[in-house]
SERO-4910 file (N, C-alpha, C, O; in steps of 0.05 Angstrom, whole numbers):
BEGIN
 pado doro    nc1    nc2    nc3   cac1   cac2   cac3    cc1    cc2    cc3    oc1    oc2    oc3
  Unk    A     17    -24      0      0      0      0     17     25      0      5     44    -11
  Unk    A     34     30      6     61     47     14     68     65    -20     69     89    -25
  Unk    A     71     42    -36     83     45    -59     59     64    -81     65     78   -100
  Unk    A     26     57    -65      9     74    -79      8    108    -75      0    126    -91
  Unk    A     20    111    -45     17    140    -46     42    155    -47     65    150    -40
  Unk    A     27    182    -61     43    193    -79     41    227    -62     19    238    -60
  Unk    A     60    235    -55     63    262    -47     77    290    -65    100    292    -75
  Unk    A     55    306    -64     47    326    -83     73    352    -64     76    359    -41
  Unk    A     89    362    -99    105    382    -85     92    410    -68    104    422    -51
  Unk    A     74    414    -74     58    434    -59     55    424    -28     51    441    -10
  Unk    A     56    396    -22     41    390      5     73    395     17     72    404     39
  Unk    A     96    391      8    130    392     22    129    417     32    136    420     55
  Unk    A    122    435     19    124    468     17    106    469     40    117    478     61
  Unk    A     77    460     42     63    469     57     70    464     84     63    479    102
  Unk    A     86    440     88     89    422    110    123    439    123    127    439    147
  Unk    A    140    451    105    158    459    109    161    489    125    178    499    139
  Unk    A    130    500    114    123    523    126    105    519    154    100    537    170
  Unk    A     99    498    156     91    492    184    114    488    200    116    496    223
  Unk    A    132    474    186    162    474    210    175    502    217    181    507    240
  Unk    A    176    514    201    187    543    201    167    557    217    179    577    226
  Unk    A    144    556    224    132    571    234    120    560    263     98    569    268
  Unk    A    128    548    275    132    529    290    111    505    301    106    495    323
  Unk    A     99    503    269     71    481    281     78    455    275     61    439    268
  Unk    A    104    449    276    107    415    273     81    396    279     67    381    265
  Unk    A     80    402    301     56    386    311     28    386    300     17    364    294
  Unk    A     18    404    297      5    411    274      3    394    247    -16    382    236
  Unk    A     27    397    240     32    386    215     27    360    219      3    355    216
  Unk    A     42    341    225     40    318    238     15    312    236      6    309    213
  Unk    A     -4    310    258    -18    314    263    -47    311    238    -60    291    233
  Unk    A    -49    336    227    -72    337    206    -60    315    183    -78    304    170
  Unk    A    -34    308    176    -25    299    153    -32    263    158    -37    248    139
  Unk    A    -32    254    188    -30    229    199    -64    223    198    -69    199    195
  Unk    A    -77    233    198   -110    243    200   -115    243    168   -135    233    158
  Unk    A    -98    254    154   -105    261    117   -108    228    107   -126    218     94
  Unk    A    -85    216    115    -70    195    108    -85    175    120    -83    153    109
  Unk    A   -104    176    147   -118    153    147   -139    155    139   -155    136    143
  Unk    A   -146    180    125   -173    182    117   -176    174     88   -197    166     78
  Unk    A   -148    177     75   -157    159     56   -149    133     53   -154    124     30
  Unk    A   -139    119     65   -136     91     70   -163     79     75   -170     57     65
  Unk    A   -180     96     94   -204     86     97   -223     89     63   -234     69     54
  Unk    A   -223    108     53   -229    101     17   -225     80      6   -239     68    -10
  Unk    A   -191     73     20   -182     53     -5   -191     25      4   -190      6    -11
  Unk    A   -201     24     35   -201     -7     42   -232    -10     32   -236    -33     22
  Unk    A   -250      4     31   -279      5     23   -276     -1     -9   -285    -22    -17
  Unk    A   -262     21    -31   -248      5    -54   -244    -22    -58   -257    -36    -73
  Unk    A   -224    -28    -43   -214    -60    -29   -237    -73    -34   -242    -86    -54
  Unk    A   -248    -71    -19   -276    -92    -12   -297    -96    -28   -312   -116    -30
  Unk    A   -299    -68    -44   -313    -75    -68   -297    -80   -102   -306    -75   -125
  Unk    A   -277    -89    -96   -259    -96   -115   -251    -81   -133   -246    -90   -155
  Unk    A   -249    -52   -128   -237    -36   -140   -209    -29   -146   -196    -20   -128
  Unk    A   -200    -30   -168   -163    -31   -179   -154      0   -174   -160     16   -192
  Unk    A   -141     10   -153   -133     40   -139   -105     38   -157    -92     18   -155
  Unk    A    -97     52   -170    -69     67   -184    -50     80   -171    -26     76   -172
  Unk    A    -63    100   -154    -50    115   -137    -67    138   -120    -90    146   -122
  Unk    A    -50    143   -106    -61    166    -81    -48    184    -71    -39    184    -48
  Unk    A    -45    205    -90    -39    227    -81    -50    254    -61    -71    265    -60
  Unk    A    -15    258    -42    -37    273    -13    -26    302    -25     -4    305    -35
  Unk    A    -39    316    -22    -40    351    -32    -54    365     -1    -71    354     13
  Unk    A    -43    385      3    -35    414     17    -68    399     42    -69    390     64
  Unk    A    -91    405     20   -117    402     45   -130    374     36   -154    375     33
  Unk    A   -121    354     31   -134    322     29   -105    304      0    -82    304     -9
  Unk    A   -132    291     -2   -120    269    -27   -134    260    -51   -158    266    -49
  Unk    A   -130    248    -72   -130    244    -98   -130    217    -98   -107    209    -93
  Unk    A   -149    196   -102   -141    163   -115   -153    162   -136   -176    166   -144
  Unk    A   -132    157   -146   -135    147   -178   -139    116   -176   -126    102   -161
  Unk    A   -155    110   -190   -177     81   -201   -196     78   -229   -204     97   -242
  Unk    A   -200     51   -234   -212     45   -249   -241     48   -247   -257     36   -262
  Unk    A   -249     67   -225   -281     67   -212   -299     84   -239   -290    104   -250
  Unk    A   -315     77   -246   -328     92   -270   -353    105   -253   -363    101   -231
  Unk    A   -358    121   -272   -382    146   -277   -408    129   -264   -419    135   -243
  Unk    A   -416    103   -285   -435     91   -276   -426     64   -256   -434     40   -257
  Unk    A   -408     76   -237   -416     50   -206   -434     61   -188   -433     82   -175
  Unk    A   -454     37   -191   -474     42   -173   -475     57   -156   -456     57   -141
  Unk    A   -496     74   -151   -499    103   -133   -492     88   -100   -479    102    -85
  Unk    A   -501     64    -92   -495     59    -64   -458     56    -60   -447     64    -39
  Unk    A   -445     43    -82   -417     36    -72   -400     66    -77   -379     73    -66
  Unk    A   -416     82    -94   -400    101    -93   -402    117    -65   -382    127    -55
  Unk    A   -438    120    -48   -438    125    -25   -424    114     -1   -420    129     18
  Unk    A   -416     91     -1   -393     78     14   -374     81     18   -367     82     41
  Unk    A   -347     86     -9   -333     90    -10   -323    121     -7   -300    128     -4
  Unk    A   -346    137     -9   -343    168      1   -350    171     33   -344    191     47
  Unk    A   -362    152     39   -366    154     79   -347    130     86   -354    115    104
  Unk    A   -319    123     71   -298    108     82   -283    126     90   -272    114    108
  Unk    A   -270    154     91   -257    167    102   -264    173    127   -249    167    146
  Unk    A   -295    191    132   -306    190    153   -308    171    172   -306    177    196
  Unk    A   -312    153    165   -320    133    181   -293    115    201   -299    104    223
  Unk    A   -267    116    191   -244    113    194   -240    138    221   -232    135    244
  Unk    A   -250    165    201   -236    190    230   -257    179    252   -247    182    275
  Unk    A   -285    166    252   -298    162    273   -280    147    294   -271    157    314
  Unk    A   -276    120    286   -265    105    293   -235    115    312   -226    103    332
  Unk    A   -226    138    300   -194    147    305   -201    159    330   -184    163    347
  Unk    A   -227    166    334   -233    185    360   -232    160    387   -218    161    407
  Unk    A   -246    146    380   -247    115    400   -218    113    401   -209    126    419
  Unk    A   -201    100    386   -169     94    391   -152    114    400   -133    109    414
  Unk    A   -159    139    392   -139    167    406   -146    172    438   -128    177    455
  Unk    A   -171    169    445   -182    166    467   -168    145    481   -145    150    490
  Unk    A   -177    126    483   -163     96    501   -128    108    499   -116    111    521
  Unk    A   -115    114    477    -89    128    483    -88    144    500    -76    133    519
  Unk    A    -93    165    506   -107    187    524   -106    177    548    -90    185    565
  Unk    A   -121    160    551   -130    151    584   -112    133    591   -115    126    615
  Unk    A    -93    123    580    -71    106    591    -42    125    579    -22    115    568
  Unk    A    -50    154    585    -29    163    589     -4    166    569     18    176    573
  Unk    A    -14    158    550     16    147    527     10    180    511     30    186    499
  Unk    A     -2    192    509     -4    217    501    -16    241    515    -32    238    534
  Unk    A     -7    273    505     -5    287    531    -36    305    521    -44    308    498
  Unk    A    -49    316    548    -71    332    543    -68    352    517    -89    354    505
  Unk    A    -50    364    508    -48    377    491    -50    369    463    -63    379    445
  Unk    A    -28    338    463    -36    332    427    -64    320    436    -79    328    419
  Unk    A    -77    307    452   -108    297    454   -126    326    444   -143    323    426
  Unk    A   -123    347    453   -137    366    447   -136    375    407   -154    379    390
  Unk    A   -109    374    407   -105    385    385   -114    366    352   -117    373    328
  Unk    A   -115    339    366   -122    317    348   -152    317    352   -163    317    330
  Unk    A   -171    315    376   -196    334    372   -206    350    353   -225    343    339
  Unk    A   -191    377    352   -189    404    352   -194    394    309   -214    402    297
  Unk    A   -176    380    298   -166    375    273   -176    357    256   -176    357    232
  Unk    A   -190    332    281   -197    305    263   -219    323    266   -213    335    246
  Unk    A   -240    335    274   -274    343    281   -277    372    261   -298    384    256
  Unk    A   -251    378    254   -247    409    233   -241    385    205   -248    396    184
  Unk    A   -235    371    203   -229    350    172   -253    337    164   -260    333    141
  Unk    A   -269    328    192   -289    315    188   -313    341    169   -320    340    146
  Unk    A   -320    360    190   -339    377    184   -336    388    147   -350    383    128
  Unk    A   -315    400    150   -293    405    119   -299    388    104   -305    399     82
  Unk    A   -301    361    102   -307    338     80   -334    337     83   -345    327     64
  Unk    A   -348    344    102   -375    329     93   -389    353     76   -410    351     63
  Unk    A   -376    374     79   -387    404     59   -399    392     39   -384    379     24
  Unk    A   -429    392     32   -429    389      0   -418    406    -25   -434    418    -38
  Unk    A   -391    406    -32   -372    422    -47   -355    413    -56   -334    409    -44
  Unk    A   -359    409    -87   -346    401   -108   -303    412    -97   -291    434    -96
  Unk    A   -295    388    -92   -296    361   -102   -294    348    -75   -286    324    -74
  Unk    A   -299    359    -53   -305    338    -26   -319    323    -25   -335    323    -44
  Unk    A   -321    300     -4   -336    276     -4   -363    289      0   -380    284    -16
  Unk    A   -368    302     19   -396    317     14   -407    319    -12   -431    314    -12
  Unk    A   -394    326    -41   -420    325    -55   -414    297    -77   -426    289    -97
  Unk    A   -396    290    -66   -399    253    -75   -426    241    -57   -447    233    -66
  Unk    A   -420    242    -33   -446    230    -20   -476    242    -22   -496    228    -24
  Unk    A   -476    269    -21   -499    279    -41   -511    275    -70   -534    270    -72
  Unk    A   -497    277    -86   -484    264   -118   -505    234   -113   -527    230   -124
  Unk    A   -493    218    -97   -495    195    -95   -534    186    -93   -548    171   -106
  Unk    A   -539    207    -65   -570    207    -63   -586    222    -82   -609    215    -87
  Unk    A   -578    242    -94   -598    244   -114   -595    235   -137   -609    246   -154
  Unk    A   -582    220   -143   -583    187   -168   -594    173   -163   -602    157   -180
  Unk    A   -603    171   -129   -621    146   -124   -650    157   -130   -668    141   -137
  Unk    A   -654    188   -128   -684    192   -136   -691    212   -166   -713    215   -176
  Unk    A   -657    224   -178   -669    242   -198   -649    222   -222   -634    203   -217
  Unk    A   -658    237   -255   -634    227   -266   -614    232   -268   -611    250   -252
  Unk    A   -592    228   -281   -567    233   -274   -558    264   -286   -545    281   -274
  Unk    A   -569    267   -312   -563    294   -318   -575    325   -289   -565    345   -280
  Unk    A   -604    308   -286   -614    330   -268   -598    328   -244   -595    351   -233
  Unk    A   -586    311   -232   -576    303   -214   -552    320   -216   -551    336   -197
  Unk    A   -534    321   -232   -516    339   -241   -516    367   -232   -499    378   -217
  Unk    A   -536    376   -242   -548    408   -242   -559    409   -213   -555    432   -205
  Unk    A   -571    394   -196   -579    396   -172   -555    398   -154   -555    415   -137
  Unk    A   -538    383   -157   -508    394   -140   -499    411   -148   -493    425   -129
  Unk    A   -491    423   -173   -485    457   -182   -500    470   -169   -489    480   -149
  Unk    A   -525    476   -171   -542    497   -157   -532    496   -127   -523    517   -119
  Unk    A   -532    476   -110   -530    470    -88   -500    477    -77   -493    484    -54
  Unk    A   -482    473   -104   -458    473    -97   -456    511    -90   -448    522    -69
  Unk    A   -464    518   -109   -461    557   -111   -467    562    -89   -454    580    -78
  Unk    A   -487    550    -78   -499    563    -49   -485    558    -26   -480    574     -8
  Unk    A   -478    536    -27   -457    527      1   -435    543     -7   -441    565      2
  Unk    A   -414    543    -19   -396    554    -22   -402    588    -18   -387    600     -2
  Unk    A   -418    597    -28   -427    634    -19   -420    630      7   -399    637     17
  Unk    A   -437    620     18   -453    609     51   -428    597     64   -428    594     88
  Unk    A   -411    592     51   -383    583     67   -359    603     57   -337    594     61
  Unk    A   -360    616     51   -338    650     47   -344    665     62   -327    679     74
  Unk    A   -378    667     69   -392    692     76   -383    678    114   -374    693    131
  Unk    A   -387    653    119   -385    646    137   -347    641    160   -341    633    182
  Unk    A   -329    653    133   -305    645    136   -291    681    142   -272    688    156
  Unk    A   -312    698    126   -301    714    132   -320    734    166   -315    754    180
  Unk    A   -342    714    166   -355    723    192   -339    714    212   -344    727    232
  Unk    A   -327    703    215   -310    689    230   -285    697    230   -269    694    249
  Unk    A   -280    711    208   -254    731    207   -226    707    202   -205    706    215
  Unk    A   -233    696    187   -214    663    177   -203    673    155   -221    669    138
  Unk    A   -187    683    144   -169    687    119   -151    665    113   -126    665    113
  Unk    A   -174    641    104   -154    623     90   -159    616     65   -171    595     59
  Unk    A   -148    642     44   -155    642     29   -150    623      3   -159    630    -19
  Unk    A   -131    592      7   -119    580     -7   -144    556     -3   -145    537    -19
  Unk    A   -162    559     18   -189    540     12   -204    543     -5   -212    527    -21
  Unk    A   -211    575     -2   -226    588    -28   -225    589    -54   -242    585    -72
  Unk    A   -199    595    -53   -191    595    -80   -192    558    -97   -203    549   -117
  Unk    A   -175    546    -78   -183    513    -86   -213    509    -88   -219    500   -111
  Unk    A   -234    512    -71   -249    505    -81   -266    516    -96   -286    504   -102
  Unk    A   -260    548   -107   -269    564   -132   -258    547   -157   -267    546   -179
  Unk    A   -240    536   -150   -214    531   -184   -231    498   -193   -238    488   -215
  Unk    A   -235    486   -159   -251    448   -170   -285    460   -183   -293    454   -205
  Unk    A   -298    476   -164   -314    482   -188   -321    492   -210   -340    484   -223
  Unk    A   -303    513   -219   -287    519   -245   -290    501   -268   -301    502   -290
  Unk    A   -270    476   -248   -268    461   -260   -278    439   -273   -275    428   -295
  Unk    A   -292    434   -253   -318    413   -259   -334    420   -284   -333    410   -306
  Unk    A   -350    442   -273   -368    454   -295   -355    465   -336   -369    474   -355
  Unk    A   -337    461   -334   -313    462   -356   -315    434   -363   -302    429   -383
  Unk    A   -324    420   -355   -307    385   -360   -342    379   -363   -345    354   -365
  Unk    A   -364    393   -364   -392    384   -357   -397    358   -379   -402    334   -376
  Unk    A   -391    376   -406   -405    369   -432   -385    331   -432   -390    310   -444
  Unk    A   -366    337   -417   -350    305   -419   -348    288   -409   -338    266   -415
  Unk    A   -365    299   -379   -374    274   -359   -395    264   -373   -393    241   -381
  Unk    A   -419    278   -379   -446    275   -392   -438    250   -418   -450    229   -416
  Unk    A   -420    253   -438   -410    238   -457   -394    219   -454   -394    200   -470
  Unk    A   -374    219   -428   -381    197   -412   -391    181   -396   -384    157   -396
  Unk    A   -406    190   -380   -426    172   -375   -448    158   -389   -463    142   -378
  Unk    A   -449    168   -422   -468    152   -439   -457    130   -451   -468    109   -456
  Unk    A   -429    139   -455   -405    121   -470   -401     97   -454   -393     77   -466
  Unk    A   -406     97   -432   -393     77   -407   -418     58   -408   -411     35   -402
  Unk    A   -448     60   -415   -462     57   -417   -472     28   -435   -485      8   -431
  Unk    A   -452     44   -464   -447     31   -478   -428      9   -486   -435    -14   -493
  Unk    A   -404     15   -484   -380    -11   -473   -389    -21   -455   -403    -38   -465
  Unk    A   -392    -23   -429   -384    -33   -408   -413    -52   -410   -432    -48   -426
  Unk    A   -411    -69   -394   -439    -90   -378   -441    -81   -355   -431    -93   -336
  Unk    A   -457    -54   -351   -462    -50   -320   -494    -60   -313   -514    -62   -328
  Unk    A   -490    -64   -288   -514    -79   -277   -528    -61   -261   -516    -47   -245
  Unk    A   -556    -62   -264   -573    -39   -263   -597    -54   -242   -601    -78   -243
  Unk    A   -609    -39   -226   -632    -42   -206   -657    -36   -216   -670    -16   -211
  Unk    A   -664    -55   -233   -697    -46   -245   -690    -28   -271   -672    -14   -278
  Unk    A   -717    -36   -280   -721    -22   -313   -735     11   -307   -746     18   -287
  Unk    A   -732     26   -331   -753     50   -325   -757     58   -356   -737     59   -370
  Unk    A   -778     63   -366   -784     73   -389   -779    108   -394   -801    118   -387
  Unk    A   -764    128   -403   -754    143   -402   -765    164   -435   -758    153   -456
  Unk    A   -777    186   -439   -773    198   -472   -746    207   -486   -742    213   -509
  Unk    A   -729    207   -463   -707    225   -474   -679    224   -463   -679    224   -438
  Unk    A   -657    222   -472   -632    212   -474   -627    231   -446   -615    222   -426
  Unk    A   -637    254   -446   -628    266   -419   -640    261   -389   -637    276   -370
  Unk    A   -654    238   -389   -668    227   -368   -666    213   -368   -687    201   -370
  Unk    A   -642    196   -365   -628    168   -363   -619    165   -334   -598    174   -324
  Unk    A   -635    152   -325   -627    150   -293   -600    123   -297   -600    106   -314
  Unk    A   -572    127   -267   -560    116   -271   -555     87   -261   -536     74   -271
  Unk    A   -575     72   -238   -576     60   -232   -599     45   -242   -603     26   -228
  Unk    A   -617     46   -263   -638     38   -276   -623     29   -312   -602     35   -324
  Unk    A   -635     20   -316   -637     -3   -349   -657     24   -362   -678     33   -355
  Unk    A   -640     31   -382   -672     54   -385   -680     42   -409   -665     30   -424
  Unk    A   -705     46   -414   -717     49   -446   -724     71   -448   -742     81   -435
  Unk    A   -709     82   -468   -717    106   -484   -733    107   -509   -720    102   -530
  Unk    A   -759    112   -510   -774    117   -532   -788     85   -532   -805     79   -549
  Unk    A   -778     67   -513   -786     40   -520   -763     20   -532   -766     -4   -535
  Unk    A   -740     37   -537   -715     25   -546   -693     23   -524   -686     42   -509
  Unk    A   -680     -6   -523   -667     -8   -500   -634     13   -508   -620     17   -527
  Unk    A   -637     24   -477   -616     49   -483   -589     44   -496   -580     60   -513
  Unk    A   -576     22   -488   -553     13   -506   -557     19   -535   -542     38   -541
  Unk    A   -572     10   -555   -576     13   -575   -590     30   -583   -594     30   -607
  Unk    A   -602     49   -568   -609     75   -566   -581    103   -575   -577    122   -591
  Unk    A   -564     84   -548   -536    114   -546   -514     97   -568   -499    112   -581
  Unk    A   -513     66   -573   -507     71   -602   -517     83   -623   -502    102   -626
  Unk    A   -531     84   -638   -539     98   -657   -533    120   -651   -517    130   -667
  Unk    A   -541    139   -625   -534    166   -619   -513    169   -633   -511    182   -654
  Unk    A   -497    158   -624   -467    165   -629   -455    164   -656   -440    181   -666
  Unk    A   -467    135   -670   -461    135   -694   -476    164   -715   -467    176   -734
  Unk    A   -494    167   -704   -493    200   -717   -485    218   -711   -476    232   -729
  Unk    A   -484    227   -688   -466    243   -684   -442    259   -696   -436    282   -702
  Unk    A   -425    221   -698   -402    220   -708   -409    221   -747   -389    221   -763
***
């Protein structure tokens, strides 16, 4: 597992400026917390037999690269986005029992508190590209289709994020390298729209994915992703072939 993760030159810098400024501990600390949070991703991966490439840790979280597609089922993708969380739960039980037998001092107990419960809150943000709006993402696939589903976390996304600047600077928090990261992932996302959409039809088509019930659908843009759709009465595979062959 060692050999999968990959450390990003930005996170050296960041971690270097914590030594210079004297938050070793600190550092330590949130990076040991980063690193089991996504281990907890990868063992949920694991279990659902997912092929992980790599895992890169950057400045505020991490990156795994996998063979996980567009269309895996809306529940494993909910799993594997409440495997980080669910890991920091757990870390609170084992930091504790350390705690009480003394092997660590009131201060890092506080400060690992203070960090795992500020990582936790932070990820569950619904905000592109945190696990928050993977696990959101995830529930409204179980009830809208996937295109609308799309557009329901954008809208949602604009609003939390206002609602979390407005809330960063009520607070008088100038950290402005959150902001900006997460202005640049939704940037970015919405830039890449027209190619998730074209892949997720494409995936559709190669792949044999296995679907929870049929649904009769009029139109290529109401293709739910955990459903077999028929569109027009035509099964969608040979539906988004042809698409394509005209297209092209």
């Amino acid at each position: 597992m060692k050999s999968l993760f990959k450390i990003n030159i930005f996170t050296y810098l960041f971690f270097l400026l914590l030594i210079l400024s004297g938050h070793i501990k600190d550092g330590i600390t949130i990076y040991i917390i980063l690193i089991l949070h996504e281990i907890g991703h990868i063992i949920i991966m694991k279990l659902l037999n997912i092929e992980i490439y790599s895992v890169t840790i950057y400045p505020y979280g991490g990156i795994i690269k996998s063979n996980i597609l567009i269309n895996t089922n809306s529940y494993k993708i909910l799993l594997i986005s409440l495997g980080g969380i669910l890991i920091q739960l757990i870390l609170y039980v084992i930091v504790y029992f350390i705690f009480k037998i003394n092997f660590i001092s009131n201060n890092f107990y506080t400060l690992f508190i203070t960090y795992n419960t500020s990582i936790i809150l932070f990820n569950i943000l619904p905000m592109i590209p945190l696990d928050g709006s993977k696990i959101l993402l995830s529930i409204l696939e179980l009830i809208f289709p996937f295109r609308l589903s799309i557009y329901i976390l954008l809208s949602l996304n604009f609003i939390f994020l206002i609602s979390f600047i407005f809330f960063l600077i009520y607070l008088k928090i100038t950290n402005y390298i959150i902001i900006i990261f997460l202005i640049i992932s939704l940037l970015y996302f919405i830039k890449n729209i027209k190619y998730l959409f074209n892949k997720f039809y494409l995936e559709r088509i190669i792949y044999n994915i296995k679907f929870n019930g049929l649904i009769s659908i009029d139109s290529i843009k109401k293709i739910y992703k955990n459903k077999k759709n028929y569109i027009n009465s035509i099964n969608e595979k040979e539906y988004l072939t042809n698409f394509y062959k005209y297209m092209l």
